[in-house]
KEVEX-324145 format. One record per atom (N, C-alpha, C): x, y, z; residue in one letter. Coordinates in steps of 0.1 Angstrom, whole numbers, padded with zeros to 4 digits, always signed. Atoms other than C-alpha are relative to their C-alpha. Example, Ala and Ser with C-alpha at 12.3 -4.5 7.8 and 13.67 -1.06 7.14 Angstrom:
BEGIN
+0009-0012+0000A/+0123-0045+0078A/+0009+0012+0000A/-0009-0011+0000S/+0137-0011+0071S/-0008+0011+0008S/
END
This chain:
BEGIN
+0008-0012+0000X/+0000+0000+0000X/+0009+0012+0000X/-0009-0010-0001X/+0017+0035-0007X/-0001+0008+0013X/+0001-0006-0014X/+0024+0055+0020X/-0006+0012+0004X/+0008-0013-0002X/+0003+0084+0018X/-0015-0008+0002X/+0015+0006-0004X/-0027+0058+0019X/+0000-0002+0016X/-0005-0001-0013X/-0010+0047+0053X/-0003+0012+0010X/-0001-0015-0008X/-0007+0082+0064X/-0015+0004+0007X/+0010-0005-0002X/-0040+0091+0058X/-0009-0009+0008X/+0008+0006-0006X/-0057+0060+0074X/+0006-0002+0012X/-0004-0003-0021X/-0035+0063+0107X/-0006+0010+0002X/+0008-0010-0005X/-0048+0097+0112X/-0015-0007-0002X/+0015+0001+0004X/-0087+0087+0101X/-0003-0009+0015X/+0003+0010-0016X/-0081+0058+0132X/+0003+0008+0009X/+0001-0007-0014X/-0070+0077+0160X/-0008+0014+0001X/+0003-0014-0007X/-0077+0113+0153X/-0016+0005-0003X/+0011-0007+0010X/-0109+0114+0129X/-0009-0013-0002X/+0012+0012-0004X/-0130+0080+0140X/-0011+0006-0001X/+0010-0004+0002X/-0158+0101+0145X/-0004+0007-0011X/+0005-0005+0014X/-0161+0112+0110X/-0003-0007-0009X/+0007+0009+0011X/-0169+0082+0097X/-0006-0012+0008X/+0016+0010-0012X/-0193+0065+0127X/-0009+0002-0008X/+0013+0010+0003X/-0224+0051+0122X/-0007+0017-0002X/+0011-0013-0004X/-0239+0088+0133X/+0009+0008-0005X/-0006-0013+0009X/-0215+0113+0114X/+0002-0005-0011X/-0002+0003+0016X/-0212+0096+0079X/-0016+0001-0007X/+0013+0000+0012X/-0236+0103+0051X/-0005-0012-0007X/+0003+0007+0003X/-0250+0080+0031X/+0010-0005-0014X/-0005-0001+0010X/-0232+0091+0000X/+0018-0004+0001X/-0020+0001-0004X/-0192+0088+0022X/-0003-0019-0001X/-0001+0013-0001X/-0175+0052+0019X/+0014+0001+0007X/-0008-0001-0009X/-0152+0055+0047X/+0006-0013+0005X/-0005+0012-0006X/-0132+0023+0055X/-0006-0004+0013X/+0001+0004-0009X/-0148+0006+0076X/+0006-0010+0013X/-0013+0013-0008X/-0120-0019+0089X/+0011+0001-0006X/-0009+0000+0006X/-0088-0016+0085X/+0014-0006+0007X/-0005+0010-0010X/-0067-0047+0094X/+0014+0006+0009X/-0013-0002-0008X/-0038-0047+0119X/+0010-0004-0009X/-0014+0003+0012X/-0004-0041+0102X/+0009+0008+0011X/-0007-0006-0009X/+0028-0029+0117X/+0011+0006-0008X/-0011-0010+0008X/+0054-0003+0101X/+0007+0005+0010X/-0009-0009-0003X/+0077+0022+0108X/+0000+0013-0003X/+0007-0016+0010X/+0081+0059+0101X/+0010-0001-0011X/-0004+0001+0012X/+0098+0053+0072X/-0010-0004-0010X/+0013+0001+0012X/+0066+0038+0057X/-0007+0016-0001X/+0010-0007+0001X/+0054+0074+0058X/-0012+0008+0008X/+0018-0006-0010X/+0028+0077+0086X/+0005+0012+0008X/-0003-0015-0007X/+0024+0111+0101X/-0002+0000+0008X/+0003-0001-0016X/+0021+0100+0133X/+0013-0006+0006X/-0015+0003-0010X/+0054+0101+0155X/+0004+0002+0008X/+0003-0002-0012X/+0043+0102+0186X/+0016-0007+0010X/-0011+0003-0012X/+0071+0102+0216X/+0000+0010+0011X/+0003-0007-0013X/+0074+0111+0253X/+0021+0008-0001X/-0012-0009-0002X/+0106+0139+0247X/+0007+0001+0013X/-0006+0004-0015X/+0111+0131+0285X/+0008-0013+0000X/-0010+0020+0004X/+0124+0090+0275X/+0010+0006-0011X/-0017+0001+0011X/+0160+0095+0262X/+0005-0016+0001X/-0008+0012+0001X/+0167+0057+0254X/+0014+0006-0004X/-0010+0003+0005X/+0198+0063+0240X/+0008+0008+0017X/-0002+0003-0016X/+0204+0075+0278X/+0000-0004+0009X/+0007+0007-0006X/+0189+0052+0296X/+0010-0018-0006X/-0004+0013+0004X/+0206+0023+0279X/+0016+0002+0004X/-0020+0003-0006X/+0244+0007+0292X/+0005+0005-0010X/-0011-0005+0008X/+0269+0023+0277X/+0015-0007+0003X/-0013+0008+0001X/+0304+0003+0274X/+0009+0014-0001X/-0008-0012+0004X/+0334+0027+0272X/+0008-0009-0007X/-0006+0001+0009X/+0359+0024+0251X/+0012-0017+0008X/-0005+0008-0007X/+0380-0005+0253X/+0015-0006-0010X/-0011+0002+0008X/+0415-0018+0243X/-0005-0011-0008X/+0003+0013+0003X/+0412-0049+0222X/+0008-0010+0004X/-0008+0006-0003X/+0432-0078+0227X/+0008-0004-0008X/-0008-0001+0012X/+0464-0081+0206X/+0016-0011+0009X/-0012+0009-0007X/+0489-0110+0212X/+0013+0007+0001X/-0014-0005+0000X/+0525-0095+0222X/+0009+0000-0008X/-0012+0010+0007X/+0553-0097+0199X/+0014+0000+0010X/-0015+0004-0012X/+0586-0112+0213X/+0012-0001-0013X/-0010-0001+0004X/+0620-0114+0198X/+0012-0007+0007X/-0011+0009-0004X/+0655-0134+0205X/+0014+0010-0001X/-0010-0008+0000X/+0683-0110+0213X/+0011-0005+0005X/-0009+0003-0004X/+0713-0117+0220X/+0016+0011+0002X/-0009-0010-0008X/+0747-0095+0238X/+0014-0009+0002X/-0013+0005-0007X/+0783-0102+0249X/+0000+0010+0010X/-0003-0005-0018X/+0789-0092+0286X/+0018-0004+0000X/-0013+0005-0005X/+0829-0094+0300X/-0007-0005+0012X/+0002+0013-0011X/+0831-0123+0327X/+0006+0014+0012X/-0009-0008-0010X/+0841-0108+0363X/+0002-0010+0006X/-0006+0005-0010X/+0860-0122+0391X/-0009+0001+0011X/+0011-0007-0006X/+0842-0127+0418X/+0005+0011+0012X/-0006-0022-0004X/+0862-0093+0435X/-0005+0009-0006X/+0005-0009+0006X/+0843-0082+0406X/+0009+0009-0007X/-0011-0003+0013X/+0877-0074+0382X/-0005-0008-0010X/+0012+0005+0014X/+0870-0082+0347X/+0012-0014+0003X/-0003+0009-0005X/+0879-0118+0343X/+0013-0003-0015X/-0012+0003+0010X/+0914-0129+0322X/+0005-0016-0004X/-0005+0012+0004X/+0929-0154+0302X/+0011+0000-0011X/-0015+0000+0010X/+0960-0166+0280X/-0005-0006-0010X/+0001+0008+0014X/+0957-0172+0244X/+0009+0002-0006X/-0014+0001+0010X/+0982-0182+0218X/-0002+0010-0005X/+0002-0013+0009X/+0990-0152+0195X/+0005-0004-0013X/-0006+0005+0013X/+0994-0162+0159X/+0004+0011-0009X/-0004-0013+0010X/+1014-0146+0134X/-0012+0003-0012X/+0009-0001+0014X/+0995-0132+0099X/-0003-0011-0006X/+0004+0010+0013X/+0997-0162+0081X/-0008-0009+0012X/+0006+0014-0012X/+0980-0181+0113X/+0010-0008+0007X/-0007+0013-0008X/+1006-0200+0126X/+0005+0007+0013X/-0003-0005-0013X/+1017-0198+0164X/+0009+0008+0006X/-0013-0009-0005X/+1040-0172+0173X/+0011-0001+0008X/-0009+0007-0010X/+1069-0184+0191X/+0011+0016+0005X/-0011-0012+0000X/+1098-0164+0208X/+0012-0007-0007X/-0010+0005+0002X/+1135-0170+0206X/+0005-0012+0003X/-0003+0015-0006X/+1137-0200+0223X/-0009-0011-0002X/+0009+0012+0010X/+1109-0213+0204X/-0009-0004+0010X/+0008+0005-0012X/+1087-0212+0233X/-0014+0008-0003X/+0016-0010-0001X/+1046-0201+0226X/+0003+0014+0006X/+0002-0012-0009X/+1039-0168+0231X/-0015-0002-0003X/+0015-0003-0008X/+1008-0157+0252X/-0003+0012+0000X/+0005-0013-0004X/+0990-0128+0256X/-0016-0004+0010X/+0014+0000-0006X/+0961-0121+0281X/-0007+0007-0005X/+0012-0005+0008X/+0924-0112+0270X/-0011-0002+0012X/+0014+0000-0006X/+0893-0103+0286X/-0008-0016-0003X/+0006+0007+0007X/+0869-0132+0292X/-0015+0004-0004X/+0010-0005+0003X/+0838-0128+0277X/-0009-0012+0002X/+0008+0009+0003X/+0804-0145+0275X/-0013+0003-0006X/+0013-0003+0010X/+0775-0147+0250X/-0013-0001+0009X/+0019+0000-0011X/+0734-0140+0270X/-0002+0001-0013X/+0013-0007+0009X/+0705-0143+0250X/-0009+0001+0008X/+0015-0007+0000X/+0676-0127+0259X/-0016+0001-0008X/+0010-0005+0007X/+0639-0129+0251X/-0005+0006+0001X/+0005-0013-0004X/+0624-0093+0247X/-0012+0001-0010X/+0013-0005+0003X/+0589-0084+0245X/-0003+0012-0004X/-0004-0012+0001X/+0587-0056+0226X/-0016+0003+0000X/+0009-0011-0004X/+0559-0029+0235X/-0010-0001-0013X/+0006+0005+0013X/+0530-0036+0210X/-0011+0016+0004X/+0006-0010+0001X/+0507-0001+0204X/-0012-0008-0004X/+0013+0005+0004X/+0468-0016+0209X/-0009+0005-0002X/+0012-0009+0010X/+0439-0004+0189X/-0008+0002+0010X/+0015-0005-0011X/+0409+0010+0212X/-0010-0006-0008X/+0016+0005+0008X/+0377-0011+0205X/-0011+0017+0002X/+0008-0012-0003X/+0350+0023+0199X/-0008-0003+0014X/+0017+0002-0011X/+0321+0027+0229X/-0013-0002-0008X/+0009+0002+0004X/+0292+0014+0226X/-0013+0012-0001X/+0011-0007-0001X/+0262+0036+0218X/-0010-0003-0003X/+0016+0007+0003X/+0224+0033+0214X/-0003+0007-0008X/+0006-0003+0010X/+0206+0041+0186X/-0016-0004+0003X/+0016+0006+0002X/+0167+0045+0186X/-0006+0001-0011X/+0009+0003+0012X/+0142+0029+0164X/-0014-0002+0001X/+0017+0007-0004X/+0104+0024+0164X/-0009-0008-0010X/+0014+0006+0007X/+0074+0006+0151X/-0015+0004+0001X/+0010+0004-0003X/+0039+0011+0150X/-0007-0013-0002X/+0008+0008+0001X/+0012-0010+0153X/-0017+0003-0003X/+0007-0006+0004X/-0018-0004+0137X/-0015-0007-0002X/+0008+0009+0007X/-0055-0013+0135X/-0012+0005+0003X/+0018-0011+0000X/-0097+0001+0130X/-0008-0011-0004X/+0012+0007-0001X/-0130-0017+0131X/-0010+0009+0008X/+0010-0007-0003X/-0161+0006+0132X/-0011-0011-0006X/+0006+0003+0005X/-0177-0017+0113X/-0014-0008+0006X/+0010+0006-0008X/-0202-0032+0139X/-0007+0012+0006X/+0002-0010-0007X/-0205+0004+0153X/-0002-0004+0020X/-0003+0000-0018X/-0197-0008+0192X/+0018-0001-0002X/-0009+0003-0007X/-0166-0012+0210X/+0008-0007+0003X/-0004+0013-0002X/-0145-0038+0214X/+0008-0003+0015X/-0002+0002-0012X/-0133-0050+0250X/+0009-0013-0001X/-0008+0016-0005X/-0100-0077+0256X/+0012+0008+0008X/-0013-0001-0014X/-0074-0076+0283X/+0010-0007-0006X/-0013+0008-0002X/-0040-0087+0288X/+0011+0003-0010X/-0012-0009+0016X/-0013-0085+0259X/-0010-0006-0007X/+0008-0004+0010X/-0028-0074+0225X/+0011-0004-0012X/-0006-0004+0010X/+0007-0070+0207X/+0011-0007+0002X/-0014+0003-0002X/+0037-0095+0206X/+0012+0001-0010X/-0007-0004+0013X/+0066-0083+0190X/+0016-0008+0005X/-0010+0010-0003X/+0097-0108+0186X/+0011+0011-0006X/-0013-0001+0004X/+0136-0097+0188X/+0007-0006-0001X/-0008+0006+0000X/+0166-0108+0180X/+0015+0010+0012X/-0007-0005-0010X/+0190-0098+0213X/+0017+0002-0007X/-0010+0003+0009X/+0224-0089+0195X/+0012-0004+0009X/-0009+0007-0008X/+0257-0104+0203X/+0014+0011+0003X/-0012-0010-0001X/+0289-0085+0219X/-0006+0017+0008X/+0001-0009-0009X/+0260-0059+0239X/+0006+0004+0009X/-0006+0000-0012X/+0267-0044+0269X/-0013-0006+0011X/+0006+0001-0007X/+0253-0061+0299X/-0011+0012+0008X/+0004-0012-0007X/+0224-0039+0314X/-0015-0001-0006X/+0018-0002-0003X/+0186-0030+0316X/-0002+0009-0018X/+0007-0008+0011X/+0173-0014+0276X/-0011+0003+0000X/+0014-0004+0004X/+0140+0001+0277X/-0003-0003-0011X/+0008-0001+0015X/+0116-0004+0251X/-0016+0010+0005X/+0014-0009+0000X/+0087+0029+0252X/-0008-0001-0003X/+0015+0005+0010X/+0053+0026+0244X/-0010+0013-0001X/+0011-0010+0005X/+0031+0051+0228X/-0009+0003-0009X/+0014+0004+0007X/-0005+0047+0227X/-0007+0009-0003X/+0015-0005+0006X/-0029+0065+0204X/-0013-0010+0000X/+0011+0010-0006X/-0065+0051+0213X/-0014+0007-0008X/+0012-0004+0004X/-0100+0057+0198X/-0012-0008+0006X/+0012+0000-0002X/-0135+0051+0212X/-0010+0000-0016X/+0010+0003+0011X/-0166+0041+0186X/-0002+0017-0002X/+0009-0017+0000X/-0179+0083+0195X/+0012+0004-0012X/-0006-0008+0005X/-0147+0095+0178X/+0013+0007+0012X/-0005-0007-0012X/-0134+0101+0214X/+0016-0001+0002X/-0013+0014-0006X/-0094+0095+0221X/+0001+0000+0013X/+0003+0005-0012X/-0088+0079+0248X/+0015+0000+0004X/-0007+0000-0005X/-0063+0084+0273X/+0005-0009+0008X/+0000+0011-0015X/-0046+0054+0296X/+0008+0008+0010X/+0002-0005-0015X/-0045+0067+0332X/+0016-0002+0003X/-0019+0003+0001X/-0008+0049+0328X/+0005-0007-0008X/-0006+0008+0012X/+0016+0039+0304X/+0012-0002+0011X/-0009+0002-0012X/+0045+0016+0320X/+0006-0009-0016X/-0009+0005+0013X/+0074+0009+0296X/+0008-0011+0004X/-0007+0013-0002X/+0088-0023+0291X/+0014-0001+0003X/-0012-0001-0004X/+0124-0034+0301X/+0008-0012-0005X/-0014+0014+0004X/+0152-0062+0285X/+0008+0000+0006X/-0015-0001-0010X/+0176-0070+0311X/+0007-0009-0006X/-0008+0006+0007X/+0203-0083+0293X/+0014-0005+0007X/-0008+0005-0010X/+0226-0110+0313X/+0003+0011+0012X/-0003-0009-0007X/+0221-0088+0343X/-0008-0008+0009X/+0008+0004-0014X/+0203-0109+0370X/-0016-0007-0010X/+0009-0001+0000X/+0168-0116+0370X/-0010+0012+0000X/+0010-0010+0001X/+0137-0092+0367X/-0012-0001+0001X/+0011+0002-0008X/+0104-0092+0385X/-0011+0006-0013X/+0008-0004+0010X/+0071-0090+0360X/-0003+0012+0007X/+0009-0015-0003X/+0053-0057+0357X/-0013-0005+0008X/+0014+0002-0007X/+0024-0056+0389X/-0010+0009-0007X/+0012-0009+0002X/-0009-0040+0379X/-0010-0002+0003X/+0010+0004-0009X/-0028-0058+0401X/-0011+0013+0002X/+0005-0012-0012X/-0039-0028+0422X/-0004+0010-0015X/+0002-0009+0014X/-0044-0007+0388X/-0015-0002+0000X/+0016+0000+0003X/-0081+0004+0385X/-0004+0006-0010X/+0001-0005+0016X/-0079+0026+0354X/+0006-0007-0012X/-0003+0002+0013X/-0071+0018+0322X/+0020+0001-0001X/-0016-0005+0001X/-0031+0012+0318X/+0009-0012-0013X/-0011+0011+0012X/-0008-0001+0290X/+0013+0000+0003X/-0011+0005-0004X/+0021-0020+0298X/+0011-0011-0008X/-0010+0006+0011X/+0053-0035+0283X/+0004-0013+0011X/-0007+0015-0006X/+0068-0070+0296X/+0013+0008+0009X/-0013-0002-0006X/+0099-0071+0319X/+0003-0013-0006X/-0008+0011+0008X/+0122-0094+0301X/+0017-0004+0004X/-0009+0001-0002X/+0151-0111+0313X/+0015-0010-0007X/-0006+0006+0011X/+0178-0127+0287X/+0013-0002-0001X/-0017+0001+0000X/+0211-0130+0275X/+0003+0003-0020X/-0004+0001+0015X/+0230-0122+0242X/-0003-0007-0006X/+0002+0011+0012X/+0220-0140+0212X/-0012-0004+0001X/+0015+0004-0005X/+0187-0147+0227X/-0010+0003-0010X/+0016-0009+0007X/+0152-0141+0205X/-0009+0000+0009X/+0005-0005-0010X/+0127-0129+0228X/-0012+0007-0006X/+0011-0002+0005X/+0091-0123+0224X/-0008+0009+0008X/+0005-0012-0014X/+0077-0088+0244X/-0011+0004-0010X/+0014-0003-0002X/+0043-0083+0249X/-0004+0014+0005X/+0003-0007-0006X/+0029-0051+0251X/-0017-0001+0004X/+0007+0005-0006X/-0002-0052+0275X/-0014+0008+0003X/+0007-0013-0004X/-0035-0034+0282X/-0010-0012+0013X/+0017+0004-0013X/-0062-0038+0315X/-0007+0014+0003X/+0013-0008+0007X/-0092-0022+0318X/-0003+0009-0011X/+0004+0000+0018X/-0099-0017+0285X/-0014+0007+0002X/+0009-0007+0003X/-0126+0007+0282X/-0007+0001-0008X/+0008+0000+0016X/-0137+0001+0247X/+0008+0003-0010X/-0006-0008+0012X/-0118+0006+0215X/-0004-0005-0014X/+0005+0009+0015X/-0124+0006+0178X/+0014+0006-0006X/-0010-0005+0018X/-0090+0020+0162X/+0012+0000+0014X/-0010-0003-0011X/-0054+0022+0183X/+0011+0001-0011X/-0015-0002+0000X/-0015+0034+0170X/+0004-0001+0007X/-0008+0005-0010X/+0007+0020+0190X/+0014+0001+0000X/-0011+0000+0000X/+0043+0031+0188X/+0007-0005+0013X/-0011+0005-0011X/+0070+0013+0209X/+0014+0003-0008X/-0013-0006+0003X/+0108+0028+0208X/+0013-0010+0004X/-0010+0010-0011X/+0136+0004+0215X/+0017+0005-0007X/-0013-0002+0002X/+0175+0008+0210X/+0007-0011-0013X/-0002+0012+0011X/+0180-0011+0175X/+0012+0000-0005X/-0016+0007+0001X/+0224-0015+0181X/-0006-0011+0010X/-0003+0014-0013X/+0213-0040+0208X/-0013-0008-0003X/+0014+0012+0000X/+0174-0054+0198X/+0001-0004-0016X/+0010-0003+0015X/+0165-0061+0160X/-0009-0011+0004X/+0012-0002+0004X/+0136-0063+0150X/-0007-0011-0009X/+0006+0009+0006X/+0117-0092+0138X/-0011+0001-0007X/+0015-0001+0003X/+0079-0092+0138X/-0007+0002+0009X/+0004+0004-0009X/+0053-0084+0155X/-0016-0003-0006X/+0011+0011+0007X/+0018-0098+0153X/-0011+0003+0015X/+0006-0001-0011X/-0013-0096+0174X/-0005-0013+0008X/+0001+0010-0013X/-0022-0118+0209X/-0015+0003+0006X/+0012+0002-0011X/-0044-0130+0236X/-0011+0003-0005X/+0017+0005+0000X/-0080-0122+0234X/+0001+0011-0013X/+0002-0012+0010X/-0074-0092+0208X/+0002-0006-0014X/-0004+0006+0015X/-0058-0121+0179X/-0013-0002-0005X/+0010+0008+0006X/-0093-0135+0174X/-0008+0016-0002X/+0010-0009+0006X/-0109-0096+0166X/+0014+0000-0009X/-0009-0004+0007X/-0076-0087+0148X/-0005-0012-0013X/+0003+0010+0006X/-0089-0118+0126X/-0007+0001-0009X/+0016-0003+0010X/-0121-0109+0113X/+0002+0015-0005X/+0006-0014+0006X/-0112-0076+0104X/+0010-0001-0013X/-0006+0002+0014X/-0102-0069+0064X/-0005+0017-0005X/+0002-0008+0000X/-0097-0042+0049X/-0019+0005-0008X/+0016-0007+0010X/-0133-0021+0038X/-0013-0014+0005X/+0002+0014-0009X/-0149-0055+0057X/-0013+0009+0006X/+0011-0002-0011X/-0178-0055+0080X/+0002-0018+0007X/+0000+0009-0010X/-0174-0074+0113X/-0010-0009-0004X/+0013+0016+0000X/-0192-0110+0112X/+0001-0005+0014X/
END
């Protein structure tokens, strides 16, 4: 679908539902009446790019500093002459024949060897590690990315009512992160059958703890309004990982955008797909459709 079709049917769901209800459409308008769940990006186009300018993921996520890498040492076989000492610690001496030029033994007059003394010496080798200059691995940084999630059904003209998670969206955990907690944000646009949007009382953003312990699910027990909620997820590098974002008391809806923000150097991005009690409406709806 091009993405100005996109554009215009995310606005029509959240912001402009009531202009094509049962009680504000003409006889003569043919206003989509359904229009299935799909999930994009703002790169498809849509004019909706909704975010809370208070959540700085790329803040909020571990940051690695910089780091040397590891680089085997080079070594080397040197070798020196040292003079020998006494142990008085005088250099140490010895007699050696002295040969004439042509090589032969030098005698005196009596035809008796001649000697001379000479330093003694002795050959060391040494193995020397020479000083290796290692490359700095960069710091790690975060990069944010989003998705929406997208989906409208006026076509019965009521409400629709499911709990629990609505929206499961699978990653792939990458390898060589930094250990530590990544937010993933969630930001819900909501419509009512009237045209009304609808506010949740609380949005509670999900979390990927990444080889970092364990992490206790999201409570919402005690929650008496309307609140949408992301998974707490606990993992490890390399992992795929399937996060649920969540809604309870559910007030009624016929249309929702749903952007979620995650850090896409450390998650990518799979698929996501609709759940729990909301897959079986997400089912029957087609585009231009009437609910059965």
């Amino acid at each position: 679908m091009k993405n100005f079709t996109k554009r215009i049917i995310a606005i029509f769901a959240v912001l402009a539902v009531s202009a094509a209800s049962f009680a504000g459409c003409s006889k003569k308008e043919k206003a989509p009446m359904q229009y299935p769940f799909e999930v994009g990006s703002g790169a498809d186009g849509n004019a909706l790019t909704p975010g809370d300018p208070s959540i700085n993921l790329d803040a909020t996520d571990p940051v690695a500093p910089a780091t040397e890498a590891e680089v085997e040492p080079e070594t080397e076989i040197a070798t020196e002459i040292q003079e020998a000492t006494e142990a008085d610690g005088q250099p140490a001496t010895k007699f050696v024949p002295v040969t004439e030029a042509d090589g032969q033994e030098a005698t005196d007059a009596a035809g008796a060897q001649v000697t001379e003394a000479v330093k003694v010496t002795n050959v060391v080798t040494n193995i020397v590690t020479k000083p290796v200059e290692k490359p700095t691995a960069p710091a790690y940084t975060a990069k944010k990315d989003g998705r929406y999630a997208m989906w409208l059904d006026i076509s019965k003209d009521a409400n629709f009512f499911f709990e629990g998670n609505m929206i499961t969206a699978s990653f792939k955990v990458k390898e060589g992160i930094p250990d530590g907690d990544y937010p993933i944000e969630i930001v819900p646009d909501l419509s009512d059958v009237a045209g009304v949007a609808i506010y949740p009382e609380k949005t509670i953003n999900g979390v990927i703890r990444v080889n970092n312990g364990t992490i206790e699910a999201v409570d919402v027990s005690k929650e008496t309004g309307m609140v949408f909620y992301g998974d707490a997820i606990a993992c490890k590098q390399g992992d795929t990982i399937d996060f649920n974002i969540n809604i309870k008391n559910n007030s009624g809806l016929v249309a929702f955008c749903i952007w979620f923000y995650f850090d896409c150097n450390a998650l990518e991005f799979i698929d996501a797909h609709p759940s729990g009690e909301f897959e079986a409406i997400a089912r029957k709806t087609e585009i231009g459709g009437k609910y059965e």
